[in-house]
C-alpha angles and dihedrals in degrees: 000000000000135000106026127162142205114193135173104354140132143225126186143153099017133129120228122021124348088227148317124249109178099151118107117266095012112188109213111183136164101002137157130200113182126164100001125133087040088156093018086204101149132085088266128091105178131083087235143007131226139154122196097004110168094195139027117181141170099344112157112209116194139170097353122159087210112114089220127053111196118359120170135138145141095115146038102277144157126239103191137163094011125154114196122174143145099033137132105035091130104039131063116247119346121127135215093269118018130180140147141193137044104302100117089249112190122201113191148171092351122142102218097181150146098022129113087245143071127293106222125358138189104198132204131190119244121296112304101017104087139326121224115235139150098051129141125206109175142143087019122141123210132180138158085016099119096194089062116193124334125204118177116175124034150264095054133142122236105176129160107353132139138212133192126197130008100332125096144159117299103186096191112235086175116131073202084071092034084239133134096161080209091144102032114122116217112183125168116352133143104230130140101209140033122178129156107210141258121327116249110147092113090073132084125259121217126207123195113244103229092213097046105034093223141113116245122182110262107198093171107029121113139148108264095229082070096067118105122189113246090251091063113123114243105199135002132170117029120008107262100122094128121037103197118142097203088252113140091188097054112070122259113284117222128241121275095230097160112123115253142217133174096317114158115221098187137099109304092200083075089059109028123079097225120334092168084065098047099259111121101177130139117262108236112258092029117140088233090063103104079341091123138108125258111248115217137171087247081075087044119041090168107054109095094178127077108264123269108263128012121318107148102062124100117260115057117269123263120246111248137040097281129040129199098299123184104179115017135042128190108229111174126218148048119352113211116188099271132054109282138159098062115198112231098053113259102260094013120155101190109066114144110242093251100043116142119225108244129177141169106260114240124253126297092348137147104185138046127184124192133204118202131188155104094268113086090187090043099054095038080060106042121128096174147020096061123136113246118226111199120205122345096334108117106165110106100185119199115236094235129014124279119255121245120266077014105142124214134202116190133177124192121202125204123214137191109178106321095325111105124201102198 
């Protein structure tokens, strides 16, 4: 079978899997997953199972025991729009996406967060099995994922994402993960930290001698996608080539040798509007504003799509996942039939004075209409005087800044033709 789709399901308070796809080209959109792997007793440690999927799109995944939240592969595919939270308190090691081969996997404008895992994660077998390479993570948001992102093999693209919190990049340079990163790109991201392991390449690999079974010591083997030629930079951007803290009691920590552009390691909170409350744009003014690199296939030779974002227009890109948007805000994940996922956060007590009023459209609308005031009678009630927000734009911006201690009620009303879901 080729070419099935799930679209628009859920699946809540279950035990085991959420469910199985294992035909060629599977289409998976708008799908939540909330309150399943609550023993995580099978053989099974994902929320849900696929195999060959080609898309992946808007699935919400939310207190779920599994250690992995979405795992799929075996050929090039997108998982895009996901919002994945609250997993893996009951299994060992996972991360929110995980994926491994060569199948030009992209990973883009997801939000992996709040959960004890990584965020996003490109796998490889034991030295010498495989090494990872071709993948794309770009336009994702993390925060409160201490294991940040993890990326073992080599020639991938890591472009405009943004992390919050303890977590970084570590770009593996392990013979352990067959990985040297040598060759991954990493432009324009906002991440505090980047690191690439322990380093191990002083001891000796083993291989396992088919005829035999057993495992024999291999000095000179390694995967030829591995190799670099001698004129290969080995570091550009910021100085983190070696990521060694002076303690003779840790183990060695390998050389950064991924190639960098434009990436901020600072403290995201000085350039972004709110992320506390979920709005990770950029402030106006701010030198990441149009401050990123260009991205051409000269950086990529392998990348045979266009990039992820915009990168052809003509001012130069932003660092960082989010601009500085007006009208309207990308929000992953599934999408009910009404509005749902306010920013700021419903009863929160920390807006910023000049926050916009952002939501997740419902379902299969085209038009929203929003009510504001200080009533919230009044605005649970009202019948007229919303503003009406046609197609995908969901910003509604006040004409002068709150006051502070001032309290809103809003209401956002979805519409498809003339039928209304409050």
């Amino acid at each position: 079978m080729y070419g099935n789709a799930l679209v628009n399901c859920q699946f809540t308070y279950l035990d085991g899997n959420a469910f199985e796809g294992r035909s060629n080209g599977l289409i998976i959109d708008n799908v939540l997953i909330y309150r399943t792997q609550q023993t995580t007793l099978g053989l099974d440690s994902r929320s849900m199972s696929i195999n060959r999927p080609s898309v992946v799109r808007r699935v919400t995944i939310d207190d779920v025991g599994a250690s992995v939240g979405i795992k799929g592969g075996g050929i090039a595919s997108v998982y895009k729009l996901n919002n994945i939270m609250h997993f893996g308190g009951l299994q060992y090691d996972g991360a929110s996406l995980q994926m491994g081969g060569r199948d030009k996997v992209i990973y883009r404008y997801n939000w992996p967060h709040d959960h004890p895992k990584r965020s996003c994660r490109f796998d490889a077998r034991g030295y010498p099995t495989y090494a990872n390479a071709f993948g794309e993570m770009s336009y994702n948001v993390a925060w409160n994922t201490p294991g940040g992102f993890a990326i073992k093999g080599d020639d991938h693209l890591l472009h405009n994402n943004l992390i919050l919190g303890d977590g970084g990049f570590e770009l593996f340079n392990m013979k352990q993960w067959a990985s040297k990163n040598e060759r991954t790109v990493v432009a324009n991201n906002i991440v505090a930290n980047l690191s690439a392991g322990f380093y191990d390449w002083e001891k000796v690999g083993t291989r396992k001698n088919n005829l035999t079974g057993k495992y024999e010591d291999v000095d000179d083997y390694w995967l030829k996608e591995t190799l670099v030629e001698a004129n290969h930079p080995t570091i550009i951007g910021k100085d983190m080539q070696v990521f060694d803290d002076g303690n003779t009691r840790g183990r060695k920590k390998s050389p950064l040798l991924a190639i960098q552009h434009n990436n901020y390691h600072n403290d995201p909170k000085a350039v972004l509007r709110d992320p506390d409350n979920l709005d990770f744009r950029l402030k106006e003014g701010t030198v990441l504003v149009n401050g990123g690199y260009e991205l051409s296939s000269n950086d990529v030779p392998w990348k045979t799509i266009a990039f992820t974002g915009r990168y052809s227009s003509d001012a130069a890109p932003n660092i960082g996942p989010y601009g500085v948007e007006k009208e309207y805000y990308r929000i992953p994940g599934f999408q009910f039939p009404q509005a749902s996922t306010p920013i700021p956060c419903d009863g929160t007590r920390n807006a910023k004075r000049d926050c916009d009023l952002m939501w997740l459209a419902g379902y299969g609308a085209d038009k929203h209409i929003v009510y504001v005031g200080h009533s919230k009678t009044e605005v649970e009630q009202a019948t007229s005087g919303g503003k009406k927000f046609e197609g995908n734009k969901n910003i509604y911006s006040f004409a002068e800044e709150l006051e502070k201690g001032e309290t809103i009620y809003w209401r956002v009303d979805a519409l498809m033709g003339t039928h209304v879901i409050k």
